[in-house]
C-alpha positions in Angstrom: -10.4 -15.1 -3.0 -9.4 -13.1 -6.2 -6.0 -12.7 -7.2 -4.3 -9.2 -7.3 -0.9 -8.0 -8.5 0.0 -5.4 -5.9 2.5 -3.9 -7.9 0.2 -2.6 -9.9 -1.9 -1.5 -7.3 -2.1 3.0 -6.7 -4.4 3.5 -4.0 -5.1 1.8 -0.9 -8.3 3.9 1.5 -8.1 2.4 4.8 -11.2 3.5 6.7 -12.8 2.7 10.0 -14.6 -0.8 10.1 -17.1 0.5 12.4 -18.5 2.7 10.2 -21.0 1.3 8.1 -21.5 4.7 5.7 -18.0 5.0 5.1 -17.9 0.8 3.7 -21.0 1.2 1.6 -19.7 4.9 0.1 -16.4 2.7 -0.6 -18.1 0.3 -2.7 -18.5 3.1 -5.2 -15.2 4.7 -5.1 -12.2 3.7 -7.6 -9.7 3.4 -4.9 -7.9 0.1 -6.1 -7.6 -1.3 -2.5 -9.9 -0.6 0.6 -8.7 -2.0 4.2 -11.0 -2.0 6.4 -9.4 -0.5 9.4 -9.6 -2.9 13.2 -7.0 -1.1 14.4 -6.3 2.8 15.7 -9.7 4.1 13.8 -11.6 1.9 15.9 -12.4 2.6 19.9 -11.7 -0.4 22.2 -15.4 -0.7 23.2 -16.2 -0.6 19.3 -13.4 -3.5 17.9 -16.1 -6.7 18.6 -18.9 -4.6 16.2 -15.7 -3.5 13.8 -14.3 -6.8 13.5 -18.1 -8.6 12.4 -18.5 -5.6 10.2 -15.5 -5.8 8.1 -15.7 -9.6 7.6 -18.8 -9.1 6.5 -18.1 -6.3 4.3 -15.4 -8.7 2.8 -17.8 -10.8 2.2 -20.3 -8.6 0.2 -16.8 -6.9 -1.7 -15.9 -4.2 -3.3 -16.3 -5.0 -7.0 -13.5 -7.1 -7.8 -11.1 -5.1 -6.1 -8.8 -5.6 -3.6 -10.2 -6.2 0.1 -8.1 -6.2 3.4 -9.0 -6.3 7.0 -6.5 -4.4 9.5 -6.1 -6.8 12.2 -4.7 -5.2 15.5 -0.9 -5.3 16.5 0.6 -8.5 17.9 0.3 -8.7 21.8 -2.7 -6.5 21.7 -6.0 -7.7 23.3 -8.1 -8.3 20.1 -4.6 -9.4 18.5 -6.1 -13.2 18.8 -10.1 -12.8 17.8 -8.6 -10.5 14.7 -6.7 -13.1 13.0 -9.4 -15.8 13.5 -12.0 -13.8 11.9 -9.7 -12.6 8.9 -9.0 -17.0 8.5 -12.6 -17.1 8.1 -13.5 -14.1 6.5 -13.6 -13.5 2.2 -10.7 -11.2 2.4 -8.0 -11.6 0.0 -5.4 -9.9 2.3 -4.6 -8.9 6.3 -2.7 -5.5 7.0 0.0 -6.0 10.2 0.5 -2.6 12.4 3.6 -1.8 13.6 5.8 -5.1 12.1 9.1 -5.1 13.8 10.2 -9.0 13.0 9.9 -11.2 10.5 8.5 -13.8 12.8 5.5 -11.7 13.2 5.1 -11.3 9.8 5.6 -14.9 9.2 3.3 -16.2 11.7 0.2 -13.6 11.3 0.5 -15.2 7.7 0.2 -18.6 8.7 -2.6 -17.8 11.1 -4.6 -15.6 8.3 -3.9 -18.1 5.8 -3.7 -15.2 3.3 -0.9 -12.7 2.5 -0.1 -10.0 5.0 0.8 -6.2 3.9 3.8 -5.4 6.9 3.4 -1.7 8.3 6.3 -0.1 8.7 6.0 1.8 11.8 8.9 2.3 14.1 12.9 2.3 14.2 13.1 -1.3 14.2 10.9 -1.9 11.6 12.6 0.5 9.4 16.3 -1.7 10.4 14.1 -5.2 10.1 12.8 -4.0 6.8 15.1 -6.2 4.6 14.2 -9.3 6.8 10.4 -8.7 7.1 9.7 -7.8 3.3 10.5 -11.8 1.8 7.8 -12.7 4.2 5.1 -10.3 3.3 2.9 -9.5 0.5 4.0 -5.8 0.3 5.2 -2.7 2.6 3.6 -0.1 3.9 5.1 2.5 5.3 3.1 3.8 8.2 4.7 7.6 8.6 2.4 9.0 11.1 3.8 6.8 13.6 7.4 6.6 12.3 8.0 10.2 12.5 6.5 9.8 15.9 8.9 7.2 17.2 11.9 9.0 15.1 11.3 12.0 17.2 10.4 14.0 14.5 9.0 17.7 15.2 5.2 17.9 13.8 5.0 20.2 10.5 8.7 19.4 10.0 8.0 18.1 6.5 9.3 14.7 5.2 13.3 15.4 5.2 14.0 13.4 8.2 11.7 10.4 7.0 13.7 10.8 3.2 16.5 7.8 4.6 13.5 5.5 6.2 11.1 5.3 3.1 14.3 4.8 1.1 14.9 1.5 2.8 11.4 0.5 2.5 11.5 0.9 -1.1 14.9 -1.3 -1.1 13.8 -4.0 1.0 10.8 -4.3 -1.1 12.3 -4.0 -4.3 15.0 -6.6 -2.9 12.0 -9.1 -1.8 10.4 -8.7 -5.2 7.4 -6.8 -3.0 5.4 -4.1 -3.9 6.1 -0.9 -1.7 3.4 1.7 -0.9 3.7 5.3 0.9 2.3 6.5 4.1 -1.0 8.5 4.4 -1.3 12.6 4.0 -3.2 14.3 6.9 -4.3 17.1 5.8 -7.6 16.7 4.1 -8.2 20.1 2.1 -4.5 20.6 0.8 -4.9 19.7 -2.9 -1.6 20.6 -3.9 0.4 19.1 -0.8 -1.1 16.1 -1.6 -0.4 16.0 -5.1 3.3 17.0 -4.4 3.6 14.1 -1.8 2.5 11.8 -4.6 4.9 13.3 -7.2 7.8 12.4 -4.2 6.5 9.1 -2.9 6.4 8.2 -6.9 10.1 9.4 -7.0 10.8 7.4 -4.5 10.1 4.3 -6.0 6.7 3.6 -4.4 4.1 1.9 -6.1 1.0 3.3 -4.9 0.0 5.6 -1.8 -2.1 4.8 1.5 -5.5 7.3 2.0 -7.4 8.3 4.7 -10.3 9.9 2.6 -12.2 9.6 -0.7 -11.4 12.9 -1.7 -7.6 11.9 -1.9 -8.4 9.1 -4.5 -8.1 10.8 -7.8 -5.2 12.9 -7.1 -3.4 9.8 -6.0 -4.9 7.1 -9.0 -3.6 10.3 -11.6 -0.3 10.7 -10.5 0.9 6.6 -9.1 -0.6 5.8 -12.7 1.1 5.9 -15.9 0.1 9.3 -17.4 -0.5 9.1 -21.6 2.8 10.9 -22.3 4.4 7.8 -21.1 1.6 5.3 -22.7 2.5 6.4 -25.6 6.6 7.0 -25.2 6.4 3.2 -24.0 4.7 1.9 -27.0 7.1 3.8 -29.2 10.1 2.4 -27.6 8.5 -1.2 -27.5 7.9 -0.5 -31.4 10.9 0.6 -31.9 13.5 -1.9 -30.1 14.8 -4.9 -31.9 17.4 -6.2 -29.2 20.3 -4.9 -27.8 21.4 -1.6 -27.3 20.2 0.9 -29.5 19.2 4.6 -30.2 15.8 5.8 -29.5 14.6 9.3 -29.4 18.0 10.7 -28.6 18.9 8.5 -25.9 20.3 4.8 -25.8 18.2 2.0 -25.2 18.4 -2.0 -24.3 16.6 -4.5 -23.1 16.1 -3.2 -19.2 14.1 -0.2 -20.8 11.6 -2.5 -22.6 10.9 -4.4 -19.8 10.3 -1.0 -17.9 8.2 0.0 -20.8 6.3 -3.2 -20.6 5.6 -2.5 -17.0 4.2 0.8 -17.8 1.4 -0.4 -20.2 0.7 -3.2 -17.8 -0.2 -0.8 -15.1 -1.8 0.8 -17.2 -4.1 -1.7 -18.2 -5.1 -2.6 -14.6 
């Protein structure tokens, strides 16, 4: 199972693991995570056929990066034969809908034997975030079925999510965790999706989730370090010689080189 620093992870496609086109179309793309999806893209009387197809889609990979398998939510039917097969399975990590405790983080971990990415779905997992987040691998913030359970009118826009994916961010950042947005719908809205990128990056998020390869680029270009700040990084890394300082008009110390460090480390990956 390959190691994978999360933080420095910008795109995660989750897509359906009954859908055999859509895994072998994924081997190509440059998302830097693909889930394979057990859960709402799959119909009940397809999960038995998902569930061998993603572990064996795990097993074949998705050259060198990151693979995860979706399991179902806790208490579900196919909550049980998911976990099992994800124990057994090549994948380097498991993907929890809908986490409201950190018990059910805790113990789909233990049952997985692998980190688990923590969905953050509902009211209580937004409240249960700083609990749940020292337990898991990273957050996701699932914002199709927060706005949902927040009562939030469809088309509304993101305003009433803005306090929710702010303490996702915090409970991450406070867990040393990486943090990731929720998915765009809207498939043929270039410049929504790039704006919701531009925000989710403001946020403090580290990469997006997708629900289609055409989102990929948009999302790699704008979660990744653009050259202007390659190169402003390597000139402030040049430049600094320990304590606070001038640089370029602005004062500088030793919290701005380690965030300049962490640029050109992304940008390597």
């Amino acid at each position: 199972m390959a190691h994978h620093n999360l933080r420095h992870c910008r795109t995660i496609l989750f897509l359906p693991a009954s859908n055999p086109r859509a895994i072998e179309k994924a081997r190509q793309l440059p998302a830097d995570m693909v889930v394979l999806d057990l859960e709402d893209a799959v119909k009940p009387e397809d999960k038995d056929r998902a569930r061998a197809a993603a572990v064996e889609a795990a097993k074949e990979g998705f050259g060198g990066r990151a693979a995860a398998i979706r399991v179902n939510m806790q208490g579900s039917p196919w909550y049980g034969d998911d976990v099992v097969a994800v124990r057994h399975s090549a994948a380097d990590l498991a993907v929890l809908p809908k986490a409201e405790t950190m018990r059910q983080v805790h113990d789909t971990g233990m049952l997985v034997g692998r980190p688990v990415l923590a969905m953050i779905e509902t009211a209580r997992g937004v409240l249960a975030a700083p609990a749940i987040a020292p337990s898991a691998g990273a957050l996701i913030a699932g914002t199709n079925d927060l706005s949902a359970d927040l009562a939030i009118p469809p088309g509304s826009g993101r305003a009433g999510l803005a306090h929710s994916l702010q303490m996702v961010v915090l409970a991450a950042r406070a867990a040393g965790v990486a943090a990731f947005d929720g998915v765009y719908n809207k498939l043929e809205d270039d410049a929504g999706l790039a704006e919701q990128c531009r925000e989710g990056r403001a946020f403090g998020f580290d990469g997006k989730s997708l629900i289609h390869p055409s989102q990929i680029d948009a999302a790699n270009r704008i979660f990744g370090p653009s050259e202007e700040e390659i190169e402003a990084a390597l000139r402030l890394i040049a430049t600094a010689s320990g304590g606070a300082e001038r640089f370029e008009g602005a004062m500088i110390e030793t919290l701005h080189v380690e965030q300049a460090q962490a640029v050109l480390a992304k940008a390597r990956r």
